[in-house]
Phi, psi and omega in degrees: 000119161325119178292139142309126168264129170293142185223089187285128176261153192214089201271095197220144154297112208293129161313345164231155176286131186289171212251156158261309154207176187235083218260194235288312165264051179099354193267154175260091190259111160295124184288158175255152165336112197272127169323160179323311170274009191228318177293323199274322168313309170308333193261346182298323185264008168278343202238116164277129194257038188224339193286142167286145176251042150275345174287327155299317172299315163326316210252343155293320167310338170277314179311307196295326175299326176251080141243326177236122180295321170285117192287134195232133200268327185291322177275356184271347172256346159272030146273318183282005148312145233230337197254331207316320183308306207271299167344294172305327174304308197287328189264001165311300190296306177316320185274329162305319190265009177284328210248355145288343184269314178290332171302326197282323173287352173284299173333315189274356178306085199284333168302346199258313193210143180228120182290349179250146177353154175263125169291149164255173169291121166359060179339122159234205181277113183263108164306125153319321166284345176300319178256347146279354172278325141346300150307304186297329192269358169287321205282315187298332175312308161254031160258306171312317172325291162331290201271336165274354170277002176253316160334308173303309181300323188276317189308306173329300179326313185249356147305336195284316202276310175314320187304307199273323164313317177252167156247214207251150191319313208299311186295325164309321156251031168297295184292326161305315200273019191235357174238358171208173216261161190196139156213167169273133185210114190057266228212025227183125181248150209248140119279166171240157156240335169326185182229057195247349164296328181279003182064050146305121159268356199273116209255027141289122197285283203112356163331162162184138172288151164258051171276171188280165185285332172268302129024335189233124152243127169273164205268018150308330173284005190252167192244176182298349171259019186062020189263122167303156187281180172314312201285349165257354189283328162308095192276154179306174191265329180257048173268086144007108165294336154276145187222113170261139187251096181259133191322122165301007190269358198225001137329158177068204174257157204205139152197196204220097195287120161212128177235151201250125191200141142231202221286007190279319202271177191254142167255160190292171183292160177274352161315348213356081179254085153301265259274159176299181168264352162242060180282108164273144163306168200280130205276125173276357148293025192273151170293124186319312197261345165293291198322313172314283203329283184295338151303337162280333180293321171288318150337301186294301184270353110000283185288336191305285183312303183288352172285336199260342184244013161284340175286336164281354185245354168282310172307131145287090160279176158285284144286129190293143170280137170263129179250124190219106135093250216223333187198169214240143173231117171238137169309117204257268208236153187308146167068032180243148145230149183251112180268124156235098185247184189231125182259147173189108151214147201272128190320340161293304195284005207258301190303322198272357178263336181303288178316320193269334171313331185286299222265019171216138200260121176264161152323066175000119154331315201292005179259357178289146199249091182278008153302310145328288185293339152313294218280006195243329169291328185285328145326303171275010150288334166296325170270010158276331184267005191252330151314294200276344194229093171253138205295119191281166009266150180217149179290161165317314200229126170117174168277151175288110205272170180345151175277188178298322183273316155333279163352273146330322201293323183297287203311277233259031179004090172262191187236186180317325183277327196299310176294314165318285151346300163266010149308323193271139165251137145285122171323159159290336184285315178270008143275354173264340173274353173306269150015283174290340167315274187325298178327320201253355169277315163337296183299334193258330161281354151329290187290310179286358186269335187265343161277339199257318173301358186253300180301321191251134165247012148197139353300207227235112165230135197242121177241100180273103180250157148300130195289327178271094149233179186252231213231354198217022180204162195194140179206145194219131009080093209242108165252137180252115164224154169269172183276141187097314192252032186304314198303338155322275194291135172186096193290135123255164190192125179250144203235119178254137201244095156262239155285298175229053172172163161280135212222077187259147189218100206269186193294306149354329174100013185260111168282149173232159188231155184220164186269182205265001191287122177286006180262357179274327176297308194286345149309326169303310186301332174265355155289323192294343234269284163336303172280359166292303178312315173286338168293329161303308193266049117298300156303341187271327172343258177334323167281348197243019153091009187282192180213148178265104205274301204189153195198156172187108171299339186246100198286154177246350218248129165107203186296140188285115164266146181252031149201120184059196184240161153334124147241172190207163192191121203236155224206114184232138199277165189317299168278010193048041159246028159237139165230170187225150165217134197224164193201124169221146206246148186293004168260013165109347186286129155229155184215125180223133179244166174214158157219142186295141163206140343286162194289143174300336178253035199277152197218128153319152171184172166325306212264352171255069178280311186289159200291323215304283237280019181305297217293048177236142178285174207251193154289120181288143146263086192344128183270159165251108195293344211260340185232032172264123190281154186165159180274314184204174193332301174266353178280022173248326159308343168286333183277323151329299159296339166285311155331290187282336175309310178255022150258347164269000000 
């Protein structure tokens, strides 16, 4: 009997299915799985029966040599056998046909395997309209193929192209998410705008959704298969991966009017439709961070306008403040008012106010006070900041005990006012009329110092006020000299600009306090004016050797003037045979007279016998000052005294 060679077969199923085809979009279709008997076939027809198994017998014969190290003398001499070839030929061919009768009874098995053909099915008669409908749904079938595989190709396109244009949704909302608060609620990311970590009581939430840009397609844009057309599909080149949703209530443009009027002039309507008519509505392709940014400025002055105007109906003025509507009228000073309104418009509300704008008259820009409107924003930001930044030392935990000045007050013994004084905080409203106060006393000592230096040119008035002030104080520096005789002479005098008066402080050291009225200033300035002049012609007095017989600033004497009195000063030359008497009036008028002693026209007679009475001074006489040469007041007095000095 033939030895049987064992021949291990090894029947196993592929772990994955093979791809069969790949059509045009991208899709895979995978052959299905071959059954037992269609796998055991496949492999039947893999085994060549024509291959010599010597190569098998070789590499078993090696095995067995090295397994046993001792060399066997008996098989080395049935090797050297001369038949040993045709033997081996012979059990080769006994082992092709043992192990062809076992395939051929595996083969007659029929539970194991079937060698025949797989029948198809049964053709049946196919109808024409049958077979073209068939057809139009194989064509739509690959027509859909089509069109969602060229949609797939433009979409790539055009992330790839967005990619180098934008940046990525995610980096996007990196940079969203490091300069304003955002959290997730479901499925939807919520931002804030509000101010309420700054202690906002202002019951606008300030919200706005965060979504992706592809994600909101609006459907005007879309075609009768819901597919956007070519011309949306293409994004802009500054087109944003994030899409911000802002509340309409917090859309459009916002600011904060404030004007200064008085009661004569008209003031605008309560309607506030301040904005123009080429006001453009709000772009909705504006960039995620403008849109914040301006949604929040409405936000900021929404609340700015409701702190002013619950403060306005709580303060007790002298006069009430009024609130109507949009805006606030609070009284600054008599017949002055302070106008604060709140302007806001919305890309809706900007088309139906265009009609109606023509026939109600806004304000000229140029009367908005933005200085004003600076200080009511730093203001409630100072109060946001004072909220989050409270003055140490403060407990971790717990409530928040007295500020820092409070603290201080036992070291630095203050008193009664002083502990008052920080219980009171001032309102925004009433720092800002504070302000507006300040603002039109500014302005009114503005104006009288430039009137009065435009009417008298001589002297010379020079007013330096300081750049460094604060919002409720001012100080303007007012010097009088004449040209030529600064180094003589020299007036100064300081003006402090407060809320409702004036604070002057002349060189001497004497303070005057004046009412907000401006003509008690221009009256000070022009006393000062005068007595700068008798002080001039007193000194040049002294250098050129006369003497000053007698002076009075407030002269009793003469015409009643009607604002303040007169001064005078009478001036005797060297040898005392010259006088000079000089008089200058708070309107800018001087008058110099002179006279001879002893008088010249003196006549002896009965009734004069003695000598003494040579000695009597003559009358003065008025000089005419208006044909006296000279640059100013005191160079014609210096030539006078030069005169009458070398003619005596």
């Amino acid at each position: 009997m033939a030895h049987s060679i064992n021949v291990n077969v090894c029947v196993e199923t592929p772990a994955e299915s093979i791809i069969q085809e790949i059509t045009y979009d991208g899709q895979e279709i995978y052959q299905p799985p071959l059954s037992m008997s269609e796998n055991l076939t496949r492999l039947a027809q893999k085994i060549d029966f024509s291959k010599p198994i010597t190569e098998d017998i070789k590499s078993e014969s090696g095995d067995e040599k090295s397994e046993d190290s001792v060399p066997d003398t008996a098989s080395s001499s049935a090797i050297s056998n001369p038949f040993e070839a045709i033997a081996s030929k012979i059990r080769n061919a006994a082992t092709e046909i043992s192990v062809l009768v076992d395939v051929l009874n595996v083969a007659r098995e029929k539970n194991y395997m079937v060698l025949d053909p797989v029948p198809q099915e049964a053709t049946q008669d196919v109808k024409p309209m049958a077979q073209i409908y068939s057809r139009k749904k194989a064509l739509l079938q690959a027509g859909t193929i089509l069109t969602s595989a060229a949609e797939r190709l433009k979409t790539s396109q055009n992330e790839t192209s967005r990619t180098r244009s934008t940046d990525d949704f995610h980096i996007e909302l990196l940079r969203l998410r490091q300069n304003w608060r955002l959290k997730k609620v479901s499925n939807s990311i919520i931002g804030d705008l509000s101010y309420r970590t700054a202690g906002s009581k202002f019951p606008q939430t300030g919200t706005f959704e965060v979504t992706k840009a592809d994600d909101n397609v609006p459907p005007s844009s879309t075609d009768g298969n819901g597919s956007p057309p070519p011309s949306t599909v293409v994004p802009s080149p500054q087109q944003s991966a994030l899409r911000v949703t802002i509340p309409t209530e917090l859309q459009g443009v916002a600011y904060i009017l404030v004007l200064c009027q008085k009661d004569d002039e008209k003031l605008f309507t309560t309607s506030m439709n301040l904005l123009s008519n080429s006001t453009a509505p709000p772009n909705p392709d504006m960039p995620w961070q403008q849109k914040l940014e301006a949604a929040q400025n409405v936000l900021f002055c929404k609340e700015l306008f409701n702190q002013l105007a619950k403060e306005a109906v709580q303060l007790q003025a002298s006069i009430p403040h009024m609130v109507i509507g949009n805006q606030i009228t609070a009284t600054v000073l008599p017949g002055i008012q302070l106008v604060i309104g709140l302007c806001h418009s919305s890309g809706s509300e900007n088309s139906k106010s265009n009609n109606s704008s023509s026939t109600k008259s806004a304000p000229p820009k140029s009367n908005h006070d933005h200085v004003l409107e600076h200080s009511l924003h730093q203001l409630l930001r100072e109060v946001h900041y004072k909220n989050t930044h409270h003055p140490f030392p403060h407990p971790s935990s717990g409530p928040l005990g007295p500020s820092k000045k409070r603290y201080l007050a036992g070291p630095n013994a203050a008193d009664r006012y002083e502990l008052l004084s920080l219980t009171k905080n001032p309102t925004l409203l009433e720092q800002i009329i504070e302000q507006a106060q300040h603002f039109f006393m500014r302005i009114r000592a503005e104006q009288v110092l430039d009137t009065i230096a435009k009417q008298i040119k001589d002297p010379m008035i020079i007013s330096h006020w300081n750049s460094l002030n604060s919002p409720t104080l001012s100080c303007v520096k007012v010097t009088i000299i004449s040209h030529g005789f600064d180094f003589m002479c020299r007036t100064s005098l300081m003006i402090q600009v407060l809320q409702k008066s004036f604070r002057c402080i002349c060189k001497d050291g004497k303070v005057m306090n004046l009412s907000y009225e401006a003509q008690e200033l221009r009256d000070l300035i022009l006393c000062q004016v005068y007595h700068h002049q008798m002080m001039g012609v007193q000194n040049i007095a002294k250098s050129m050797g006369w003497q000053l017989l007698a002076s009075t600033p407030h002269l009793g004497i003469g015409n009643v003037e009607p604002l303040g009195n007169a001064s005078s000063c009478i001036l005797a030359s060297p040898f005392g045979d010259r006088l000079i008497a000089v008089r200058c009036e708070p309107q800018g008028k001087v008058y110099v007279s002179i006279a001879h002693s002893p008088r010249k026209d003196f006549l002896s007679g009965p009734l004069a016998k003695e000598r003494k009475w040579e000695n009597l001074g003559s009358p003065f006489k008025e000089v005419r000052w208006d044909k006296m040469e000279g640059k100013n007041f005191l160079n014609k007095m210096e030539l006078l005294m030069a005169s009458l000095t070398s003619s005596s």
